[in-house]
BATOR-220180 format. One record per residue (C-alpha): x, y, z; residue number from 1. Coordinates in Angstrom, 1 decimal, m for minus. Layout:
REC        X        Y        Z   num
REC        X        Y        Z   NUM
...
END
This chain:
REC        X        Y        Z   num
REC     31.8      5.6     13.1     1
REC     31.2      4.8      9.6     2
REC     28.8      7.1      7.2     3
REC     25.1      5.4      7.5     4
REC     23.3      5.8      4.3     5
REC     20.8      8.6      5.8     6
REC     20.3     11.8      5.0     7
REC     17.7     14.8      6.2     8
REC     16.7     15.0      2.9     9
REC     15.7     11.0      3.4    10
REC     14.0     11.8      6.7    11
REC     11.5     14.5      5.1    12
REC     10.8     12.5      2.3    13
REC      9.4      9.5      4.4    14
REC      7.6     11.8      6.9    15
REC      5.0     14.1      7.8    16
REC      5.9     17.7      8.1    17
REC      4.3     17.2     11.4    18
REC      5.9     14.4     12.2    19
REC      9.5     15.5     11.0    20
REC      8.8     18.9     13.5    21
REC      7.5     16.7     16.4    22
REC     10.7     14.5     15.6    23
REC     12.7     17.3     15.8    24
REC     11.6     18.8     19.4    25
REC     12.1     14.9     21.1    26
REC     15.9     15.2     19.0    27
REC     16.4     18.7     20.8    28
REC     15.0     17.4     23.9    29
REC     17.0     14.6     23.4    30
REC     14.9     12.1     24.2    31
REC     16.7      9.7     22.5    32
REC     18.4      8.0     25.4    33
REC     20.0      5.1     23.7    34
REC     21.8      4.3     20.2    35
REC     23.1      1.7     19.3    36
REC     24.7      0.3     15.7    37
REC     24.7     m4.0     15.3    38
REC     25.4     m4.0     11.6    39
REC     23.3     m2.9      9.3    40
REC     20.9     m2.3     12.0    41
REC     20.3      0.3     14.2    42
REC     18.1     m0.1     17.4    43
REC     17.1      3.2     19.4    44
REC     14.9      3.7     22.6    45
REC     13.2      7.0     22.9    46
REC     11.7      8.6     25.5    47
REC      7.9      9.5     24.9    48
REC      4.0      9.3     26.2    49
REC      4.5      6.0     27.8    50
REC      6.7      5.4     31.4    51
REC      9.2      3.1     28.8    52
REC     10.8      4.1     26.3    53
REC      9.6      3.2     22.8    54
REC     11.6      1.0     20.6    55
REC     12.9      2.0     16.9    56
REC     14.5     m0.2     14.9    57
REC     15.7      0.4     11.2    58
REC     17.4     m2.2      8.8    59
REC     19.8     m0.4      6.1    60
REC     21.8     m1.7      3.1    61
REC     24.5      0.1      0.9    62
REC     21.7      1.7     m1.0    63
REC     19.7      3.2      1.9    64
REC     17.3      2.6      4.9    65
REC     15.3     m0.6      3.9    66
REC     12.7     m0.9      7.0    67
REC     11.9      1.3      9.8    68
REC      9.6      0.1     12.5    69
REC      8.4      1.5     16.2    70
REC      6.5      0.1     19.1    71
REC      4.6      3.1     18.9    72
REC      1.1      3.3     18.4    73
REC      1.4      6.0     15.4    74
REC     m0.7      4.1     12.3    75
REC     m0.4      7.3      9.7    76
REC      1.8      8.3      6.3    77
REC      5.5      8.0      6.8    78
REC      7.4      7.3      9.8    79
REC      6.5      8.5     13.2    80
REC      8.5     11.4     15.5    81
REC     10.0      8.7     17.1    82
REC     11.9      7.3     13.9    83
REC     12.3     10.8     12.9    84
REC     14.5     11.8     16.1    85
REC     16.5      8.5     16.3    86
REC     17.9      9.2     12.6    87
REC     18.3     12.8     13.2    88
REC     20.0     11.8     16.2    89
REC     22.6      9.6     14.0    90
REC     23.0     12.5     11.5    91
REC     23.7     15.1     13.9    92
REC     25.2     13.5     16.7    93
REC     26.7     10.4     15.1    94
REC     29.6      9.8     18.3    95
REC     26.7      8.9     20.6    96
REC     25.9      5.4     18.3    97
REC     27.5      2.8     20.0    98
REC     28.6     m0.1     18.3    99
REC     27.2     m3.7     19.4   100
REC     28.0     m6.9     18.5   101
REC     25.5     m8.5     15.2   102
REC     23.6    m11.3     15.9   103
REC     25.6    m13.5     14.0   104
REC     28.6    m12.8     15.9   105
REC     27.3    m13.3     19.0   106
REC     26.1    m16.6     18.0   107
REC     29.7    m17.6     16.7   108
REC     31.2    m17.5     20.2   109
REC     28.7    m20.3     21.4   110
REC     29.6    m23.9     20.9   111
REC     26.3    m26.0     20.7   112
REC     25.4    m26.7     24.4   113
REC     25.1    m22.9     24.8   114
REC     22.9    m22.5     21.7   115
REC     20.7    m24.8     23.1   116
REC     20.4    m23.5     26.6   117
REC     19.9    m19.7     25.3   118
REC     17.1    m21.4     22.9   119
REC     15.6    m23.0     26.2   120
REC     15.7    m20.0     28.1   121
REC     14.2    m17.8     25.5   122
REC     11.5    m20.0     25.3   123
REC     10.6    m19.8     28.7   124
REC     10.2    m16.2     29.2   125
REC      8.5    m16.4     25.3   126
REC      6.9    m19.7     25.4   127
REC      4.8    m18.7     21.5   128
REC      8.5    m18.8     20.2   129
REC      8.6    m22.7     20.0   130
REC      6.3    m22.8     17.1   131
REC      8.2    m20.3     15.2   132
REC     11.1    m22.2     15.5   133
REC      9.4    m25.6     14.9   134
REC      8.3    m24.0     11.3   135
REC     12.0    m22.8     11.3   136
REC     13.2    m26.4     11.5   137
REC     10.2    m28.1      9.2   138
REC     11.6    m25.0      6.6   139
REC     15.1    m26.4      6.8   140
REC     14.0    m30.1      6.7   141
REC     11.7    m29.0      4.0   142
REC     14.7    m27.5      1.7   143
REC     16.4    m30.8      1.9   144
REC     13.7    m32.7      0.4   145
REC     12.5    m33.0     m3.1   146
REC      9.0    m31.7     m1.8   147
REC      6.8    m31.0      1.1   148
REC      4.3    m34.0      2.2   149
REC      1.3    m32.5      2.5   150
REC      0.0    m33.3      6.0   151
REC     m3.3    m36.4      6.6   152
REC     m5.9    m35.5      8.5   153
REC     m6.5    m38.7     10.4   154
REC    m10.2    m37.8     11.3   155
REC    m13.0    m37.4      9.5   156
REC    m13.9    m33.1      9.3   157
REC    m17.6    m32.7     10.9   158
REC    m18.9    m29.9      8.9   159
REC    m21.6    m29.1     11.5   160
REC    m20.2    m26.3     13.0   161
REC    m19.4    m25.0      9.7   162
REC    m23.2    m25.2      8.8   163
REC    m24.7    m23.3     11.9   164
REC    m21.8    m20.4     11.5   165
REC    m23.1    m20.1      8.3   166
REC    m26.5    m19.7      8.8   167
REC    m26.1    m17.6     11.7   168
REC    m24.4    m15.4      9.3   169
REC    m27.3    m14.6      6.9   170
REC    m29.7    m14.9      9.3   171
REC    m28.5    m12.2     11.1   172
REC    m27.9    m10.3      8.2   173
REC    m31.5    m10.9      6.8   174
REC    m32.3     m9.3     10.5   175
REC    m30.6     m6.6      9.8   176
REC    m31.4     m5.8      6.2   177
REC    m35.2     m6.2      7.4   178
REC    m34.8     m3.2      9.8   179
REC    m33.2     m1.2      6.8   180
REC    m29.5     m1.5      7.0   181
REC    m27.9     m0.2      4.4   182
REC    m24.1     m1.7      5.9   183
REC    m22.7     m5.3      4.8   184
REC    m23.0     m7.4      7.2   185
REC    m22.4    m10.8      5.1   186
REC    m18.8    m10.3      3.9   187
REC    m16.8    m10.5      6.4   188
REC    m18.0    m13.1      7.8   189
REC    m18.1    m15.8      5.6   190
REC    m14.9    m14.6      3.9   191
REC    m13.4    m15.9      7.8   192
REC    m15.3    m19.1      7.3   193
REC    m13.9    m19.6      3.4   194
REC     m9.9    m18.7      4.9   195
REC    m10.6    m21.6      7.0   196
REC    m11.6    m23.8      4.5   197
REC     m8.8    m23.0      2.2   198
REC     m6.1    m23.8      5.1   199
REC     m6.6    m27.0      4.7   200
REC     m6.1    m26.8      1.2   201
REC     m2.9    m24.9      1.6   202
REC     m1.7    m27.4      4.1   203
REC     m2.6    m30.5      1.4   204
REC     m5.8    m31.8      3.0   205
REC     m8.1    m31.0     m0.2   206
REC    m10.8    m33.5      0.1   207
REC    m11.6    m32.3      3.7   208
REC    m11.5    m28.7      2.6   209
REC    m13.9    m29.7     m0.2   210
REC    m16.2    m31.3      1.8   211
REC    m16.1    m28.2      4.5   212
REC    m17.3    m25.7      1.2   213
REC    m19.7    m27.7     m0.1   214
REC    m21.4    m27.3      3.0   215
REC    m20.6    m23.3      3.0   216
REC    m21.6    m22.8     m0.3   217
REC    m24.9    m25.4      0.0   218
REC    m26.1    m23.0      3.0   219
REC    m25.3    m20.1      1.4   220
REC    m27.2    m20.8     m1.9   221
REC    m30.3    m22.1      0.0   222
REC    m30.7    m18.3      1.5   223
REC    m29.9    m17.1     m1.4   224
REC    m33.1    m16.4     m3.2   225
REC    m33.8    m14.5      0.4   226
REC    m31.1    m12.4      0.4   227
REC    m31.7    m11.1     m3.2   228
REC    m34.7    m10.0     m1.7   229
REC    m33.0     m7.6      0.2   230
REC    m30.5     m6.4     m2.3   231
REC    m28.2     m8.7     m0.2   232
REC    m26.1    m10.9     m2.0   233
REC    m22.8    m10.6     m1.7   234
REC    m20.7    m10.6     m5.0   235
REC    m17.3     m9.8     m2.7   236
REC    m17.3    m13.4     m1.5   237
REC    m17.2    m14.8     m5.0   238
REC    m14.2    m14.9     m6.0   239
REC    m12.5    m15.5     m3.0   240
REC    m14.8    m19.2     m3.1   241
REC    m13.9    m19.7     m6.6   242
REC    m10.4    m19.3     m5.6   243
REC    m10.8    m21.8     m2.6   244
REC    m12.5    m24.1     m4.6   245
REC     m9.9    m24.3     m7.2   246
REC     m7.2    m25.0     m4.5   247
REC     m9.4    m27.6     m3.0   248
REC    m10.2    m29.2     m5.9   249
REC     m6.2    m28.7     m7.3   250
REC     m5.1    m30.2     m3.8   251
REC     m7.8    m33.2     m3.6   252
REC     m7.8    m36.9     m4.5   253
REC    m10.7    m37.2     m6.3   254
REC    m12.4    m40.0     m8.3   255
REC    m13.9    m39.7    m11.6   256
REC    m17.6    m40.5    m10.1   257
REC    m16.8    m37.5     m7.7   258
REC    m16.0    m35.4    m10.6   259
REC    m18.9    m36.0    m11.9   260
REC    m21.1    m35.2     m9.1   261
REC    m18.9    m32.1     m8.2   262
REC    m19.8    m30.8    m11.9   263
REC    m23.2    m31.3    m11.7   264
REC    m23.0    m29.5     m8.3   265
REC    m21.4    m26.6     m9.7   266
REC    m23.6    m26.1    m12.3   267
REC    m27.0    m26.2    m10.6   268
REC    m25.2    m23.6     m7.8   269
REC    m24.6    m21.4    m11.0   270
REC    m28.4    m21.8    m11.9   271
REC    m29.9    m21.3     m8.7   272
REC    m26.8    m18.2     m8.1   273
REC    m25.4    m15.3     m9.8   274
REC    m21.8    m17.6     m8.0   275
REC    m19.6    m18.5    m11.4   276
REC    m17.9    m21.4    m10.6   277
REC    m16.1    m22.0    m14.3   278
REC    m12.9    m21.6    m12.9   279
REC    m13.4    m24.0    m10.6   280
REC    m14.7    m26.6    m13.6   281
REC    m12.1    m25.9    m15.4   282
REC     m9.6    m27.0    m12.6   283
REC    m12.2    m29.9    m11.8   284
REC    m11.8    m31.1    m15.3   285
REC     m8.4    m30.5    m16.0   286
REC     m7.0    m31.1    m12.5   287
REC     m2.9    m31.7    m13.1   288
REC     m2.7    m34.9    m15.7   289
REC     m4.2    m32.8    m18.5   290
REC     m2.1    m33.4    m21.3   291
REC     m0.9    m30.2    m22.5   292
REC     m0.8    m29.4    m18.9   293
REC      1.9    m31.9    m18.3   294
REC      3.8    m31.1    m21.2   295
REC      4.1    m27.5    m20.1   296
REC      5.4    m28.6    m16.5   297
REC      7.8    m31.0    m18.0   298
REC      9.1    m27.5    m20.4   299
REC      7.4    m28.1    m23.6   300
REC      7.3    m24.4    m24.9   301
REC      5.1    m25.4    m28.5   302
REC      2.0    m26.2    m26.4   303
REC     m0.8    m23.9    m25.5   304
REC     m3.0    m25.1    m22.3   305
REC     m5.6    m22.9    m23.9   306
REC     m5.3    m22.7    m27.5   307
REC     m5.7    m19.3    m29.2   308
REC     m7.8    m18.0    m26.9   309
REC     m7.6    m18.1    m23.1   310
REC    m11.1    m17.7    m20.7   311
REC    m10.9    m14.5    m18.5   312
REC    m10.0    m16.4    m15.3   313
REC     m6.5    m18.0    m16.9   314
REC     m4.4    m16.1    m15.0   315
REC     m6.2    m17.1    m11.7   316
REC     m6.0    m20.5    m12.2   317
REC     m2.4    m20.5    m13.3   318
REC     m1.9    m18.5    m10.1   319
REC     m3.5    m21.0     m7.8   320
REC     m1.5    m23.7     m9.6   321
REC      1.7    m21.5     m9.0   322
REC      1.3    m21.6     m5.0   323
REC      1.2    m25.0     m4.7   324
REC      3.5    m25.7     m6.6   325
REC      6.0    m23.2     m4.8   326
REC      4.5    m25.3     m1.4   327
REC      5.4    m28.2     m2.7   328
REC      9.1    m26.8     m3.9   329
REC      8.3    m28.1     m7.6   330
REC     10.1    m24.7     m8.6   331
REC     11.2    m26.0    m12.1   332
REC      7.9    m26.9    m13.0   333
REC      7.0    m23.4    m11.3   334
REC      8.8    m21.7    m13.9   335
REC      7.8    m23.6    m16.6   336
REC      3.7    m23.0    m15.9   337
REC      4.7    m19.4    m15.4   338
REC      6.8    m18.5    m18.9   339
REC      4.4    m20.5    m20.5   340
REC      1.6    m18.7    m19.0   341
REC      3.0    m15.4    m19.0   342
REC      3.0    m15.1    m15.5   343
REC      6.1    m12.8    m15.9   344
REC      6.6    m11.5    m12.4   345
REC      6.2    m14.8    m11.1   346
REC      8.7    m15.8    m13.5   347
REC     11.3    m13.6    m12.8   348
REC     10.9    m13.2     m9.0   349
REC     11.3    m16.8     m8.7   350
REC     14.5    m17.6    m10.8   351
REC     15.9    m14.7     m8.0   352
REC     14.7    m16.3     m5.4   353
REC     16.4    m19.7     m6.4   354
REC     19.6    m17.5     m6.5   355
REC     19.5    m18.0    m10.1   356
REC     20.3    m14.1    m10.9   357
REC     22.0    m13.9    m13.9   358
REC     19.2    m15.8    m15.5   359
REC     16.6    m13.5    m14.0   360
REC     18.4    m10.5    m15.8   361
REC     18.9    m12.3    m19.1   362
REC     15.2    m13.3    m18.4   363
REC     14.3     m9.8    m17.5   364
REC     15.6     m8.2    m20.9   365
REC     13.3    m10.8    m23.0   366
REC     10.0    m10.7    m21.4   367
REC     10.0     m7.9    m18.5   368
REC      7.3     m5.6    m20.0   369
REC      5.5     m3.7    m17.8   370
REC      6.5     m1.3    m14.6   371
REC      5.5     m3.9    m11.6   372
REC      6.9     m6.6    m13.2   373
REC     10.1     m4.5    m12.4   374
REC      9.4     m3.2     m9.4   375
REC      8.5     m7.3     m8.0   376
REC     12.1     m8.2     m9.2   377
REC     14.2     m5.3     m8.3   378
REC     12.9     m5.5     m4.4   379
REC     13.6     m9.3     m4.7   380
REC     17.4     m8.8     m5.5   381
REC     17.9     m5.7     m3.0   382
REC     16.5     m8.0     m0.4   383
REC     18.8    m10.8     m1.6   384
REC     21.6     m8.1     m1.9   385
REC     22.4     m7.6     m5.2   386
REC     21.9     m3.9     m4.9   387
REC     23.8     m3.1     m8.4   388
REC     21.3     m5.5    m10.6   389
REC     18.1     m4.0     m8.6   390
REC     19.5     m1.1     m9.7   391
REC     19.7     m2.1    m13.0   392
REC     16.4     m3.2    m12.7   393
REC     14.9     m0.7    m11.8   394
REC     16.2      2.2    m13.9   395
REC     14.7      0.2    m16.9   396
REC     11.5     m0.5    m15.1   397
REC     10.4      2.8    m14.6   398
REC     10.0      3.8    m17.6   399
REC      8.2      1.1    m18.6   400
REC      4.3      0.6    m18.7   401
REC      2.1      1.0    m15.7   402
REC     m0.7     m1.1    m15.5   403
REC     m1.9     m1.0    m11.5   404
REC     m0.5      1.8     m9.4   405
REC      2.9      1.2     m8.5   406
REC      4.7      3.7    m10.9   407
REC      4.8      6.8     m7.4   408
REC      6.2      3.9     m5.0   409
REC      8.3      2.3     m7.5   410
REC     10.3      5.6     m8.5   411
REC     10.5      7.1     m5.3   412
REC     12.2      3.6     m4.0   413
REC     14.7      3.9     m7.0   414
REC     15.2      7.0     m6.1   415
REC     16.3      6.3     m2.9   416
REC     18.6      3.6     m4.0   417
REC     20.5      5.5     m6.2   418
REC     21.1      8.2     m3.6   419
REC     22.4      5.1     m1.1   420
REC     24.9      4.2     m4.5   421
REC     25.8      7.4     m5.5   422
REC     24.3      7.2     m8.8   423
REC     22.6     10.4     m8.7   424
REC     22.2     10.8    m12.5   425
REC     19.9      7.7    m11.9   426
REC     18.2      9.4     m8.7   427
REC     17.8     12.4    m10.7   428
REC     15.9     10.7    m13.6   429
REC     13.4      8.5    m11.0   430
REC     12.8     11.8     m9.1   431
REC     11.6     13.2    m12.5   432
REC      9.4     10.3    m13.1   433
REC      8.2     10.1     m9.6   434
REC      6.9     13.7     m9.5   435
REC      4.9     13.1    m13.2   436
REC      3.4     10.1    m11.6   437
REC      2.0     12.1     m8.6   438
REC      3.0     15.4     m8.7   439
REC      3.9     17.3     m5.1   440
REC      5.7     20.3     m3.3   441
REC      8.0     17.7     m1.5   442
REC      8.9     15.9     m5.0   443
REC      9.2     19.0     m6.7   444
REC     11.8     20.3     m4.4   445
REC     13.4     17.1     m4.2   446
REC     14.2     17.1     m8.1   447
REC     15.3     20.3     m7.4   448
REC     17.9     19.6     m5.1   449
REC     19.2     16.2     m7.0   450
REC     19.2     18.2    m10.1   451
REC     21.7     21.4     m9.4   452
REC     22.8     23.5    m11.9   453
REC     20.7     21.7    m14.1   454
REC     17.5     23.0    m12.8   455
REC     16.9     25.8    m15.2   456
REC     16.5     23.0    m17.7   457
REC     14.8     20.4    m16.3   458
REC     11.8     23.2    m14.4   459
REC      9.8     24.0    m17.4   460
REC      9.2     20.3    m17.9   461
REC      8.0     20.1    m14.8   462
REC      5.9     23.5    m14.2   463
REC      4.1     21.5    m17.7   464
REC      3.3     18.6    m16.3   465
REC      1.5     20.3    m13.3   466
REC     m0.7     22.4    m15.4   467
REC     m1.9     19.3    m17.4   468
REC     m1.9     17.5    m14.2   469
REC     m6.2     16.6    m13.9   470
REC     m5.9     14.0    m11.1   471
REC     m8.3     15.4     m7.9   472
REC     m5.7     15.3     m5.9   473
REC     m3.1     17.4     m7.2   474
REC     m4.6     21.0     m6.7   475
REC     m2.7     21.3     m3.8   476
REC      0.5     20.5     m5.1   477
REC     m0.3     23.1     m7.6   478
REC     m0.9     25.4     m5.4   479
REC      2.0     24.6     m2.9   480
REC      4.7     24.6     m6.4   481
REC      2.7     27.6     m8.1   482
REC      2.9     30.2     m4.9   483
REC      6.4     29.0     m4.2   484
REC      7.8     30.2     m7.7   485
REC      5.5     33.4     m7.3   486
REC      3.2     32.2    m10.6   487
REC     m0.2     33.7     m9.1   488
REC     m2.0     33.9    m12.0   489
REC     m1.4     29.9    m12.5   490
REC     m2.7     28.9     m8.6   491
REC     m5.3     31.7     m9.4   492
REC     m6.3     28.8    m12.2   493
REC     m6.5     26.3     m9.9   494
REC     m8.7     27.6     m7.3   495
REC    m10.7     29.1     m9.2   496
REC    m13.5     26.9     m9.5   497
REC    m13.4     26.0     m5.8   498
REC    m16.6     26.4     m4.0   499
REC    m16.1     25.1     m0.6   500
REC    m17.0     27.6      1.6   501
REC    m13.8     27.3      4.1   502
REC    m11.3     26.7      1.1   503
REC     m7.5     26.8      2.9   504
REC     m6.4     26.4     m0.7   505
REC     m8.2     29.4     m1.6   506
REC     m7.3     31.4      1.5   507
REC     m3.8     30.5      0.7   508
REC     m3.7     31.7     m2.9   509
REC     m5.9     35.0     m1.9   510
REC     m3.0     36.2      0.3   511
REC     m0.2     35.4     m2.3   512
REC     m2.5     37.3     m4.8   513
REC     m3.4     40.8     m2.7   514
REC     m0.9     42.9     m4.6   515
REC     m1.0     41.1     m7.3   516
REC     m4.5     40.4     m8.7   517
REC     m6.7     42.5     m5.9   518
REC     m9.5     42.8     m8.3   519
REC    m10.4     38.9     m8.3   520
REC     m9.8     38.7     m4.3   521
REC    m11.9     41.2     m3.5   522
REC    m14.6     39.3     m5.9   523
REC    m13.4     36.6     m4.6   524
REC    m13.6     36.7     m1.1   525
REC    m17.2     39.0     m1.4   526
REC    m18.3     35.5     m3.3   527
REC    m18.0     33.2     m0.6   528
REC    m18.7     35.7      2.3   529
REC    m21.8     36.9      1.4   530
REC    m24.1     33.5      0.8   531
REC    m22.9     32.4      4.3   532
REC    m24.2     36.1      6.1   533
REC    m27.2     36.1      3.7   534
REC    m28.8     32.4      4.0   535
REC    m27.8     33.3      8.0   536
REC    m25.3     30.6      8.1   537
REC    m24.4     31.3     12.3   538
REC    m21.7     28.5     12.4   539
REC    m20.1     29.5      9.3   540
REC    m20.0     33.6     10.3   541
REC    m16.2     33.1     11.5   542
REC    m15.3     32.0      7.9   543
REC    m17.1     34.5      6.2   544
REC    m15.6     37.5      8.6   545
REC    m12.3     35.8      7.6   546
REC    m13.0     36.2      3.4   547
REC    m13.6     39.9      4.0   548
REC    m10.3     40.7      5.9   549
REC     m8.8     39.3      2.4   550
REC    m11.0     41.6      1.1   551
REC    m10.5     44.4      3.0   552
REC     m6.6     44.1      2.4   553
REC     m7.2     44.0     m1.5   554
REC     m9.4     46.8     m0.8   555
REC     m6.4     48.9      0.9   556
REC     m3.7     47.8     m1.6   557
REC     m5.2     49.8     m4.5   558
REC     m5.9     52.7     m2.0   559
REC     m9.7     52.6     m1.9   560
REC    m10.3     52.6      1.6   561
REC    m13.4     54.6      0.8   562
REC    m14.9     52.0     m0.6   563
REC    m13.8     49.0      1.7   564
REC    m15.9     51.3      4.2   565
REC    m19.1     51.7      2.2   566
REC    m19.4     48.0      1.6   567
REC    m19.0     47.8      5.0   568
REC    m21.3     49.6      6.3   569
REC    m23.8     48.2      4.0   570
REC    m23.1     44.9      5.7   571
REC    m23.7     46.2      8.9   572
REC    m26.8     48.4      7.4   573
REC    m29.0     45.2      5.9   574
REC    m27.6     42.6      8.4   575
REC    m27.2     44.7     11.3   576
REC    m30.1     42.2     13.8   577
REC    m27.4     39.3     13.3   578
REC    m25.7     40.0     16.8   579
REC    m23.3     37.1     16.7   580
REC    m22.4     38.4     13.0   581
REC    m22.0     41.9     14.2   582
REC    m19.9     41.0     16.9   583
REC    m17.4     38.8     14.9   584
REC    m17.6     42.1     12.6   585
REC    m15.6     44.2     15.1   586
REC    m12.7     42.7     13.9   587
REC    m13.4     44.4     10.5   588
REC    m12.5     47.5     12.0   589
END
């Protein structure tokens, strides 16, 4: 059996600590009852909760495990226990994968009568599978054809029912607001009815899906003035309708007179609304033979569609001119909209898609500027399988800008990669960059491990960047990393401040600190016992009984017994009628 790119250290890193345990027991319990290799894929069934087995499947490439999936119902971080035993099961017991035969091979050794009968019999025991493969056929049809015809409705859309769904909507949620409800009960809703407007737009038919939101958006401004009454407009459907407007409109035959009349629409809804609908004018007046427009589709690069200065909702538009486009495989004209636009990632993803990767590097070294921009490309080419240039990719990108929140992901998937290749210098340095984005005990050791003798050198960088680290949600990696290289007085720093009353973080640092700083546990732990027992707190009595054992050990430490048992009794003295506290106060002594 051939070495599969997985590793423990892979396993923790994209699991639970509960999960990797639990996924231990059901590997010792071996309740992995079948393993098999077909590939780059490996299929597993596992014995669990259920009378069958669950399923695990994983997809894996030179660089590492690209997808994991399991019938399970486990909807949490990481991969379940199930995932977890079937790759610990490969590691550790790697003669019980048997080898199976790949799809594609199985497929050579049928002539074309057999293909069709094992389609035919699939398809009756899965009879939803015939419109996959009918939009499997259209695709392949579609790739040998300059572009996609959009489909024609052939009858006339009645917008009735679109009407009364809408109505019902706000009524109901004028009904609710009028008994005080303080939940949304517009938004989801008539975000459903919008989706189905914009199908047709996405399948070509714009005129019918302008007709179905004029009706939306006429019944939704007539209630308006009611909702605001209530506090109850909803400004989470506006842009989605500006943006299904724009595709209508970008999508639609429509004649100058209807233009017109659109326009004036728009702008008494924007009177009457707090709705902006200038993106949607904008497309209305522009639509796809403005001039400058046309230049830039046909690769003009000295023309500007907005001259010096482009509205706020540029990149928007250029987006919704993007995807239809790509639906109507105009990709050169695709390309051209995007550089000029400076749709970047767009640019860039697609020239890889089109299998036109040595261009997407060149491309990549001129105008790739910002961290997702890299991250969009370098998962394009793994998929495609140029693993070296996502590499590449990748090792550049993350060290770029970060302008969303993609900097954590996009390192630790580099990361991985570079393990997968054996370019661990590579690993080493998205490690680093993956712990500053989002410092943690698991990343920390991890850097640790990839770094070797170079540790010494590369740990004060790191112990830095945790102390500066202000995000709310690093305290506990501080105080994971801190107690682990015994610096007490630093998770003492941390915690400090904390106030919550059952504190594990606290509790934590309080027994790492007992011989070391007893003075600030025993002041400490009197601090958060004492509100609880004097403002009679019954629920919370367990949690203070639990601060003074830390106390009572810091107490012993420096040898004053004496006075552990004088504060004590004066507990017992002033709050002695508390009988549910005095009984949990037995196990003081």
């Amino acid at each position: 059996m051939s070495n599969l790119p997985i590793s423990e250290a892979i396993i923790r890193q994209n699991s639970t600590t509960q999960s990797f345990n639990r996924g231990e027991e059901y590997y010792d319990n071996e309740a992995v009852v079948n393993l098999k290799k077909r590939g780059n894929l490996i299929e597993a069934d596992v014995e669990g909760s259920e009378y069958k087995p669950y399923r695990v499947t994983v997809r894996f490439d030179a660089g590492g495990i690209t997808f994991a999936n399991c019938t399970c119902p486990y909807d949490y971080d990481g991969w379940c226990k199930h995932i977890v035993a079937s790759l610990l099961t490969c590691i550790r017991q790697s003669a019980r994968i048997t080898e199976g035969q790949t799809l594609e091979s199985l497929l050579d050794r049928l002539d074309h009568a057999q293909t069709q009968s094992l389609v035919q019999v699939l398809v009756e025991n899965e009879p939803q599978l015939i419109d996959e493969i009918e939009d499997f056929v259209n695709s392949l049809t579609a790739k040998n054809a300059k572009k996609t015809q959009p489909y024609t409705r052939k009858t006339k859309i009645d917008t009735s029912s679109f009407r009364s769904r809408v109505n019902y909507i706000l009524r109901e949620a004028i009904r609710e607001f009028e008994y005080g409800s303080e939940d949304d009960p517009i938004t989801e809703g008539m975000l459903e009815v919008i989706e189905e407007a914009r199908q047709f737009a996405e399948n070509g038919d714009g005129n019918n899906a302008i007709v179905i939101l004029e009706t939306i958006t006429s019944a939704y401004v007539e209630k308006f003035d009611e909702l605001s009454d209530y506090g109850g407009e909803s400004y989470s459907i506006e842009d989605p309708l500006n943006e299904a407007w724009t595709e209508a409109i970008l999508n639609a035959d429509i004649s100058e007179p209807e233009i017109i009349d659109l326009q004036v629409l728009f702008e008494s809804w924007q009177d009457e609304t707090n709705l902006d609908f200038t993106m949607c004018l904008a497309a209305l007046q522009q639509g796809w033979h403005y001039e400058p427009l046309q230049r830039i589709l046909k690769g003009d690069t000295n023309v500007q569609l907005w001259g010096e200065e482009p509205p706020i909702f540029a990149d928007d538009l250029a987006l919704v001119r993007l995807q239809i486009l790509e639906r109507q495989q105009r990709y050169q004209e695709y390309l051209n909209l995007a550089l000029a636009e400076g749709m970047t990632k767009q640019y860039l993803t697609q020239l890889a898609n089109l299998g036109r990767v040595e261009e997407a590097m060149d491309a990549a070294e001129t105008y790739m500027e910002t961290a997702e921009e890299a991250y969009a490309l370098a998962k394009v080419l793994r998929e495609d399988g140029y693993l070296g240039e996502a590499l590449e990719i990748a090792e550049t990108g993350i060290n770029l800008p970060e302008t969303g929140h993609c900097l954590y992901e996009f390192a630790t998937w580099t990361c991985d990669l570079a393990q997968g290749l054996e370019e661990f210098d590579t690993a080493l340095k998205a490690s680093i960059v993956a712990f500053k984005a989002k410092p943690s005990f698991d990343d920390y050791t991890k850097v640790q491990e990839l770094a070797g003798e170079n540790w010494p050198t590369i740990k004060p960088d790191l112990i830095q960047t945790l102390r500066e680290a202000e995000y709310w949600n690093t305290k506990e990696a501080k105080v994971d990393i801190f107690l682990h290289e015994g610096m007490i007085d630093d998770a003492i720093a941390t915690v400090n401040r904390e106030t919550y009353y059952a504190s594990d973080s606290v509790a934590r640092v309080m027994d790492a600190a007992v011989s070391h700083s007893p003075e600030w546990v025993i002041e400490g732990a009197k601090k958060r016992a004492e509100p609880i027992i004097e403002q009679g707190k019954a629920d919370r009595y367990e949690y203070a009984v639990n601060w003074l054992k830390k106390a009572k050990a810091a107490y012993f430490h420096q040898g004053q017994q004496a006075e552990w048992f004088a504060y004590r009794s004066h507990l017992e003295t002033v709050h002695g009628k508390k009988r549910k506290l005095m009984e949990l106060f037995k196990q003081l002594k």
